[in-house]
Structure formats: structure tokens, C-alpha cells
C-alpha positions as CSV (number, residue, x, y, z in Angstrom):
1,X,-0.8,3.5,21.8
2,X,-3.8,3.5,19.8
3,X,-6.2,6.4,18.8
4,X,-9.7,6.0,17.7
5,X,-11.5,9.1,15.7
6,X,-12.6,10.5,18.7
7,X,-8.8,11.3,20.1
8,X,-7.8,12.4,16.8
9,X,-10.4,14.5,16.4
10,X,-9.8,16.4,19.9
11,X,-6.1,16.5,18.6
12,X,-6.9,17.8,15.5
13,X,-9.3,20.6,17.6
14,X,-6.2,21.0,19.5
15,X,-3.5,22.0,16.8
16,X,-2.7,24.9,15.8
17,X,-1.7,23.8,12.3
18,X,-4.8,21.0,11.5
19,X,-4.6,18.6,8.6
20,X,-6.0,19.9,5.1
21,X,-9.5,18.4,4.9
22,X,-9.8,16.3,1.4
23,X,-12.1,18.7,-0.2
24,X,-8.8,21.8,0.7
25,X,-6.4,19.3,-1.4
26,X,-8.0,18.2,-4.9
27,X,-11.5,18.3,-5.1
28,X,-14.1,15.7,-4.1
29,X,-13.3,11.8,-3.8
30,X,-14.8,10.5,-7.3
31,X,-12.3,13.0,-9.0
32,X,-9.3,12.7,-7.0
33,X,-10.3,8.5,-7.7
34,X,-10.5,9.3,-12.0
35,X,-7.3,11.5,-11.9
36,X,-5.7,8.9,-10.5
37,X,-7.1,6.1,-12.0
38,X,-6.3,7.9,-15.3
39,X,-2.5,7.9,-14.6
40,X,-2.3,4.4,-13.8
41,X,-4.8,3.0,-16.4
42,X,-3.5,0.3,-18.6
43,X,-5.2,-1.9,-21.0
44,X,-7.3,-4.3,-19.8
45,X,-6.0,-7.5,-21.4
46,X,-7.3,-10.7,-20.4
47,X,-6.2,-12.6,-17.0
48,X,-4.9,-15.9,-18.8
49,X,-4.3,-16.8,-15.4
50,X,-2.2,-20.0,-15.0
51,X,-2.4,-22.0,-11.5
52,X,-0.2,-24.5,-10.1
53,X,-0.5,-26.3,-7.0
54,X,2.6,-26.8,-4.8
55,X,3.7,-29.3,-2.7
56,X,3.1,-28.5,1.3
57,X,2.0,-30.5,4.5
58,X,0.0,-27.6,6.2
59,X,-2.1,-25.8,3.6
60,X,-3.5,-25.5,0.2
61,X,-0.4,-23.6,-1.9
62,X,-1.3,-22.6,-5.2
63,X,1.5,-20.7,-7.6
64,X,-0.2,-18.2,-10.2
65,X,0.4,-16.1,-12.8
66,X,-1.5,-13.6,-14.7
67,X,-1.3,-10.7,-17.0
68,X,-1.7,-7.5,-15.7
69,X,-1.2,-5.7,-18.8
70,X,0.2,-6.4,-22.0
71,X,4.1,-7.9,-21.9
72,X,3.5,-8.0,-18.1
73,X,2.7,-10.7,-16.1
74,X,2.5,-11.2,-11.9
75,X,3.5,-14.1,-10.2
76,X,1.6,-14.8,-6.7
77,X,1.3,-16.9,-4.0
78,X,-1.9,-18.3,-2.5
79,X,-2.3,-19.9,1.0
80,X,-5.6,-21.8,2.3
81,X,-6.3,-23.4,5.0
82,X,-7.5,-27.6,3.5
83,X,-10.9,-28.6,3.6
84,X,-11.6,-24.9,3.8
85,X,-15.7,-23.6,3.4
86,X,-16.3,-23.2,-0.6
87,X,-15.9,-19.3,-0.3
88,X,-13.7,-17.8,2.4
89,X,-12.8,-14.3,3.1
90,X,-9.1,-13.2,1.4
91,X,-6.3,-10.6,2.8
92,X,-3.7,-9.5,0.5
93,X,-0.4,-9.2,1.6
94,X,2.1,-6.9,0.0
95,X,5.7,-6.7,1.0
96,X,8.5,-3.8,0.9
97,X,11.4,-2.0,-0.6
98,X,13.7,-5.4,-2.0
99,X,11.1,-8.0,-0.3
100,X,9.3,-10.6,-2.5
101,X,6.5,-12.3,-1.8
102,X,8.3,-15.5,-0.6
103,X,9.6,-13.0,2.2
104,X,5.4,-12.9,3.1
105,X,5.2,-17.0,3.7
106,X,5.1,-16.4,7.2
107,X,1.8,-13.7,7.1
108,X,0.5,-16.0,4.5
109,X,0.9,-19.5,6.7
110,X,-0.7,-17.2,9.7
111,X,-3.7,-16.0,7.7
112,X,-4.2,-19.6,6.3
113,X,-4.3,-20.7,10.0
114,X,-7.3,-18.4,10.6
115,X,-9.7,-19.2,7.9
116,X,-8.4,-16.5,5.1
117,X,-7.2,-17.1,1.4
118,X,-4.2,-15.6,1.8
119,X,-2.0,-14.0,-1.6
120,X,1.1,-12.1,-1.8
121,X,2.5,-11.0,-5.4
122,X,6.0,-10.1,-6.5
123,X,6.0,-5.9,-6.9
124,X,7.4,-4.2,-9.7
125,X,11.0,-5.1,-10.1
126,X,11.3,-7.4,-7.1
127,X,11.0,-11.1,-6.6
128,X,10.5,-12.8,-10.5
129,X,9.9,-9.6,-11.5
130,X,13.4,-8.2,-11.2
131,X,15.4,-9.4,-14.1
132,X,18.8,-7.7,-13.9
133,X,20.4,-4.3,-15.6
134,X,23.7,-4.2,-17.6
135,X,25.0,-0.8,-15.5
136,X,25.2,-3.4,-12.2
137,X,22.3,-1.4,-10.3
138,X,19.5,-3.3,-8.7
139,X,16.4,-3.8,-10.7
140,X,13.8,-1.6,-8.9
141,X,16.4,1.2,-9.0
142,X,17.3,1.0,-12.6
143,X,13.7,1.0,-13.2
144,X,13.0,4.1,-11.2
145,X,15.5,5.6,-12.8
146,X,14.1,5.0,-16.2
147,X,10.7,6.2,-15.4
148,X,12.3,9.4,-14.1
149,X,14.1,9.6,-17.7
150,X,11.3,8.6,-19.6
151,X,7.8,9.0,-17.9
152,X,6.7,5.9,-19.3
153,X,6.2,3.9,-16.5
154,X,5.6,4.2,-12.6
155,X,7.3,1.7,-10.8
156,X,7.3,3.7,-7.6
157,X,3.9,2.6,-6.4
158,X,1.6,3.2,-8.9
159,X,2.1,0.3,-10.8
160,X,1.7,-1.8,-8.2
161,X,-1.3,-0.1,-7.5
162,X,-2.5,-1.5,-11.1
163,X,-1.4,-5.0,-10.4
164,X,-3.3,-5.1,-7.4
165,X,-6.4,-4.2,-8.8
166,X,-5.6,-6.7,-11.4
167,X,-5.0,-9.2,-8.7
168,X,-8.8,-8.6,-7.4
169,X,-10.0,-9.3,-10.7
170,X,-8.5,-12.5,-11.0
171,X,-9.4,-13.3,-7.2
172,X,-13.6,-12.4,-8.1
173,X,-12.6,-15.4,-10.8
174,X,-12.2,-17.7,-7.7
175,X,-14.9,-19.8,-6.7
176,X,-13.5,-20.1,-3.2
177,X,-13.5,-16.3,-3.1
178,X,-16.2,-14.0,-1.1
179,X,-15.7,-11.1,-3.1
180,X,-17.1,-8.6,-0.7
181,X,-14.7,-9.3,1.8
182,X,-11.2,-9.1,0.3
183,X,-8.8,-7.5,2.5
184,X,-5.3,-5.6,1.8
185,X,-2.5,-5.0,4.1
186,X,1.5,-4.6,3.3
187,X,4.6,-3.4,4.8
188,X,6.6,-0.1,4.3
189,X,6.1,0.2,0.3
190,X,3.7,-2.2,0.5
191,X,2.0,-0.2,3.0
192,X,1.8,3.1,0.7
193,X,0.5,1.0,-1.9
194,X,-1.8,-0.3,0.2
195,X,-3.5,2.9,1.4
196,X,-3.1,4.0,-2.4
197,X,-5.0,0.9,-3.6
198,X,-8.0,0.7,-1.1
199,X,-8.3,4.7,-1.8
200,X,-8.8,4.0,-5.5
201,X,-10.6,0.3,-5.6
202,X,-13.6,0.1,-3.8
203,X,-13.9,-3.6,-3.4
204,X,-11.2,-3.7,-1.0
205,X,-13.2,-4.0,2.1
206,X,-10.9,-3.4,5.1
207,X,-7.1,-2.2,5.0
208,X,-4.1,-2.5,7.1
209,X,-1.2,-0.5,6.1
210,X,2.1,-0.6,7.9
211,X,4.7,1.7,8.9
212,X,3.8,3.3,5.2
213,X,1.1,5.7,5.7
214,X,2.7,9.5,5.2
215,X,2.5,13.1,4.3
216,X,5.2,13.5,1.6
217,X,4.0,17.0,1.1
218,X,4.7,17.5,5.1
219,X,7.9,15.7,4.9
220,X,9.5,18.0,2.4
221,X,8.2,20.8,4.1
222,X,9.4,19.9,7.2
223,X,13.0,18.6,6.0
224,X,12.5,15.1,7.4
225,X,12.1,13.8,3.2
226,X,15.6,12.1,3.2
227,X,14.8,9.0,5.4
228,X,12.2,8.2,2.6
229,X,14.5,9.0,-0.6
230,X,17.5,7.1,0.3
231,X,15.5,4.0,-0.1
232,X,15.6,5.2,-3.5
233,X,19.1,5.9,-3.4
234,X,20.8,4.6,-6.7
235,X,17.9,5.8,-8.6
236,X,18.1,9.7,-7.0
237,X,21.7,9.8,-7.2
238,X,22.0,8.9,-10.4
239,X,19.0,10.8,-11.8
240,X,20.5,14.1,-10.1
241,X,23.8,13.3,-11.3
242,X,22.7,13.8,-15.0
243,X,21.3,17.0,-14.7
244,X,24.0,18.3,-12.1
245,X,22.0,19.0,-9.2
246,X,22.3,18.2,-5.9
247,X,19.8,16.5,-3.9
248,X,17.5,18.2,-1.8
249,X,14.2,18.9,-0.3
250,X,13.7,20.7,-4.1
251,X,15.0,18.0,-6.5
252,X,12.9,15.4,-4.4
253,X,10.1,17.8,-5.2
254,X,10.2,17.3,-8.7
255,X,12.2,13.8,-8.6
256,X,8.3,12.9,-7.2
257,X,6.7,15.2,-9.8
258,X,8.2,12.8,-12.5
259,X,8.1,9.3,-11.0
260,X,4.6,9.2,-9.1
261,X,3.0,12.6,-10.5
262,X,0.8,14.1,-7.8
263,X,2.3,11.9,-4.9
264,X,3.4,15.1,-3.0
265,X,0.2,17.1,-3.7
266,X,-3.6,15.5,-4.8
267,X,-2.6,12.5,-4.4
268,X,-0.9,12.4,-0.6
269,X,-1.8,10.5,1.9
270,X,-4.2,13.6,3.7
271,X,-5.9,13.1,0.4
272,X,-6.0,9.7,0.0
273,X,-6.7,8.5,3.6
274,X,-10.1,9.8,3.6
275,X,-11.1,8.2,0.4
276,X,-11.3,4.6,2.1
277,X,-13.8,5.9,4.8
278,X,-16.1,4.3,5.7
279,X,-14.3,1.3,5.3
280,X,-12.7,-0.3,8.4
281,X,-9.2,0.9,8.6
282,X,-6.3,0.2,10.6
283,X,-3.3,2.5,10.4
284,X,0.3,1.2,12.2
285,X,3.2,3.1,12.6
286,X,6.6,3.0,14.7
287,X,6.5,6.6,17.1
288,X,9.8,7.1,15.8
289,X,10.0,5.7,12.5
290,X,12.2,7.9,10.2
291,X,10.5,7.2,6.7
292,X,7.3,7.6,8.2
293,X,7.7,10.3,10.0
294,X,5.0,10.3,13.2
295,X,3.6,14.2,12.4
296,X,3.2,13.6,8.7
297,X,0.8,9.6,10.1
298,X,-1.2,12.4,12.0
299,X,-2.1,14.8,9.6
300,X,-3.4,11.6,7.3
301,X,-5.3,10.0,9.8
302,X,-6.5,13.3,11.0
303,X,-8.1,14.2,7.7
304,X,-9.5,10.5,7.3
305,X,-10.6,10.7,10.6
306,X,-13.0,13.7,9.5
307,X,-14.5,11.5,6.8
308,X,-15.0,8.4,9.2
309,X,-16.9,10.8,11.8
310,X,-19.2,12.2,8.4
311,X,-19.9,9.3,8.0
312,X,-20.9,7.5,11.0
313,X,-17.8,5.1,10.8
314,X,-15.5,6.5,13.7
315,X,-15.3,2.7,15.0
316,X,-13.7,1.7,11.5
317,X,-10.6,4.1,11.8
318,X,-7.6,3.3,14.7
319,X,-4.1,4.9,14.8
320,X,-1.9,2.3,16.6
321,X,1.4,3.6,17.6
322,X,4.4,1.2,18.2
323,X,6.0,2.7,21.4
324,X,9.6,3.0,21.2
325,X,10.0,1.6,17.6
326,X,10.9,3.1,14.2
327,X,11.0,1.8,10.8
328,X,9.8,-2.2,11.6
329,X,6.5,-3.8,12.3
330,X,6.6,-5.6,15.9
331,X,5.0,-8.9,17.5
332,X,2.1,-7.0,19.1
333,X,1.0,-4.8,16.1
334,X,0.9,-7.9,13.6
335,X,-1.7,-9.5,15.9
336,X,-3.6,-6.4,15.8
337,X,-3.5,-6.9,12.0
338,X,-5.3,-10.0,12.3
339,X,-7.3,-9.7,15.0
340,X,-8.6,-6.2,12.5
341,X,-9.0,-8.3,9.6
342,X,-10.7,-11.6,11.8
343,X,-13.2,-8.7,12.8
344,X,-14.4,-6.9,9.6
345,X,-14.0,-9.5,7.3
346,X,-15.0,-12.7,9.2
347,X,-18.9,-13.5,8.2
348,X,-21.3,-12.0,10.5
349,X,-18.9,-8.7,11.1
């Protein structure tokens, strides 16, 4: 099923509980952008990019590395179609909870195909990126874990939030990059951070998050948050383990507080979802997805939807729900994703 502005709009009229409009839930968009901004900030060292072509029959395959901040460096993948135009529109691809971004070859291979640079980066803790943690728990959970005992790092998200943006940088390096049409899209954690990301970074010109846009505020509320924190499981066990606490709707509440401050409150997705308006913006969700809970995807694309209709952009905002499906992505949605993306960011659109 898929809503445009209009049907949300008539269901937010329709409610008797409507979403909180952005200006209700932290101020106006240029300061909920700097508060943000300000807890991911890093310093800006230079790219010292490193490129190195790969082997492959069907496309141009490029293996890079650069430094997002100091000690840290991203490994990516880059797809392109040979004998492609000099500068060609780019989608970035992010992937989820224990992916990499060889699990994104396929998406990449498929953009490619169509005419798009096509990049995908390890996350925080995943891919080359994991390394490995004496106590036996997986990387991105002993990781979590150490920013909830620390506050010294936000691997949750945020950080890959920075390493995105640092990922643009490097891409406006390119000169077989139209830097006014790079495009963002990801998958379950890749899908929050991609929502997060084109909320915060203006040059991302269209965005495609899937089965990750949410309320977390309306899922604790609403005692559907446990879906969502299990994928964090090592990490919340443990962490409420050490302070002998149990773990419910309230230790998620601060368990949040400390690994992705404001995630539950300024910074949800009601918040954030209107920041990307009036940029074209397609949301996709499962109608029974568990993590992303269908109630919570409606009161963020009802309060984006607002902003869209301010603004004049209601035909840059859809809602497409996957009938019958929970927590994947299926056949029919992804070619939505690229028919979106062939549409806003194809030259003439």
C-alpha cells in the first residue's frame, strides 16, 4: 500500500492522538541539525583516501579507504557501470545489524546496471571494521556496551551517521561524481541511519530508508520497545547486569539516554523525518514488522508529511507499506527503491 501526503494528512486529521509537529519536539530544524551535529562532531582530518581497483567482468569495482576521523578509517565498495558518462548520479547503500557491505553487492551490481555510482561502507563494528573482543561477544555489541560504560563513543547510529558524511566528502572528491544528486538508502540499521543522515546533511538529495524509520519515543510508550532492543541483546543484558536492573521499557529509556543521547526525544524520528523535506523521500516499512512498529512509521511520516505539504513538496514524500510482511525488505519494494532513486536523481528529474 502506499500513501502520498495527501492520505496521511486526512489520517492525521483523522486521529485522535496526531503526531507532534517538529516545532512541539525540539525547536526549529537548523537547531535540532547543530545539536546534533554537535554530538557527533569529530575532527575533521584529511581523507587520505586510498583506491584500488578490483578484478570484475560486469562493472567498474573500486576498493577504498579513508579516514573518517583520527585512528579510524572506512573501507567501501564502489560499483559503476564501464564506459559510464564522466559524472553520473551516486546512491549510497548502507546495510544492517551484523551485515557488511559485501552483503550489499547485489543492490550495488543493480544500481551499477542502471547508470548510478553505487558505494556501500562497512558500519561501525561490522565487516573490516569488527576486530574481535577478549570476553567472546560480538564486536558491535562489545562496542555498545563500552559506549554505554564510557560515553565516549556512539556506535549505535551516530557514528555511522559521521562516516557517512565523511563518505560524501570523499565522493565530491570524485570526478565522476554529480554532487547534487547523491542518493542514500539502507536497510534496518542502515535505514535509521539513513533517515538520521539525510536529516542532518543537506547534500543528500533523495532518501530511501527501509524497514528502519520509527518512533522510539512511541515504542516505549507503547510497550512494543523489546523487538528493537534485543537486536542489542549482549550489549543490554550485560549493561543491566552491572548495575542490577532488570530490563525494561525504563532501563531502555536511559540505556538510549547514554548510547545515542536524544534518540528517544529531540532527536526521533517525528523529529527528524521532517528535516529532509522537501527532499524527495521514500519511506518502506513491513505492516507488521516488530522493530519498526507500523503506528510509531505513521506518526514520523505524519509529522514529515506536514513539512512536505509547507512546503509545496507533497509529491516528494510516499509511505509504502509491505502487505503481510514484517521485519524484511521484499522483491516489489526494492524496485520501488530504484525506480524512486531513477526518478529524482536521473538528470532532467
Amino acid at each position: 500500500m502506499v500513501w502520498t501526503v495527501t492520505a496521511i494528512l486526512l489520517a492525521i486529521l483523522s486521529s485522535p492522538s496526531p503526531a507532534a509537529r517538529p516545532q512541539d519536539r525540539g525547536g526549529s530544524a537548523a537547531a535540532v541539525r547543530d545539536s546534533f551535529l554537535k554530538i557527533i562532531e569529530r575532527s575533521r582530518v584529511p581523507l587520505d583516501a586510498a583506491v584500488r581497483q578490483r578484478a570484475d567482468a560486469d562493472a567498474v569495482v573500486e576498493e577504498i579507504s579513508f579516514a573518517a576521523e583520527a585512528g579510524s578509517r572506512v573501507p567501501a565498495l564502489l560499483f559503476k557501470r564501464r564506459g559510464a558518462a564522466a559524472r553520473q548520479p551516486v546512491v549510497i547503500v548502507l546495510h544492517g545489524t551484523g551485515g557488511s557491505k559485501e552483503g550489499m553487492v547485489p543492490r550495488l551490481r543493480a544500481l551499477a546496471s542502471r547508470g548510478f555510482v553505487a558505494v556501500a561502507i562497512d558500519g561501525r563494528y561490522h565487516g573490516e571494521r569488527a576486530g574481535t573482543d577478549a570476553a567472546g561477544m560480538p564486536p558491535y555489541q562489545a562496542g555498545i556496551l563500552r559506549a554505554y560504560r564510557s560515553g565516549a563513543e556512539h556506535p549505535f547510529l551516530y557514528d555511522t551517521v559521521w562516516d557517512v558524511m565523511r563518505l560524501v566528502d570523499y565522493l565530491e572528491t570524485r570526478a565522476d561524481v554529480d554532487r547534487r544528486r547523491i542518493g542514500l538508502t539502507g536497510i534496518s540499521k542502515g535505514g535509521m541511519e539513513t533517515y538520521l543522515t539525510a536529516a542532518v546533511d543537506p547534500r543528500i538529495a533523495a532518501a530511501v530508508p527501509m524497514i528502519g524509520v520509527q518512533s522510539f519515543r512511541w515504542a516505549l510508550d507503547h510497550g512494543a520497545w523489546d523487538s528493537r532492543a534485543w537486536t542489542l541483546r549482549e550489549a543490554v543484558v550485560a549493561a543491566a547486569a552491572g548495575s542490577n536492573e532488570s530490563v525494561d521499557a525504563g532501563f531502555m529509556r536511559r540505556f538510549y539516554d547514554r548510547i545515542t543521547p536524544g534518540l528517544r526525544a529531540e532527536f526521533d524520528g517525528p523529529a527528524m523525518l521532517p528535516l529532509i523535506a522537501p527532499r524527495p523521500l521514500l519511506v518502506i516499512n513491513g505492516d507488521s514488522d516488530p522493530r519498526t512498529p507500523l503506528a510509531g512509521v505513521r506518526a514520523c511520516v505524519a509529522a514529515a508529511a506536514e513539512a512536505y505539504q509547507a512546503q509545496n513538496a507533497a509529491e516528494r514524500l510516499v509511505l509504502h507499506v509491505q502487505p503481510d510482511t514484517g521485519h524484511q525488505v521484499t522483491a516489489e519494494a526494492e524496485q520501488l527503491a530504484l525506480q524512486w532513486f531513477e526518478r529524482w536523481l536521473k538528470p532532467g528529474s
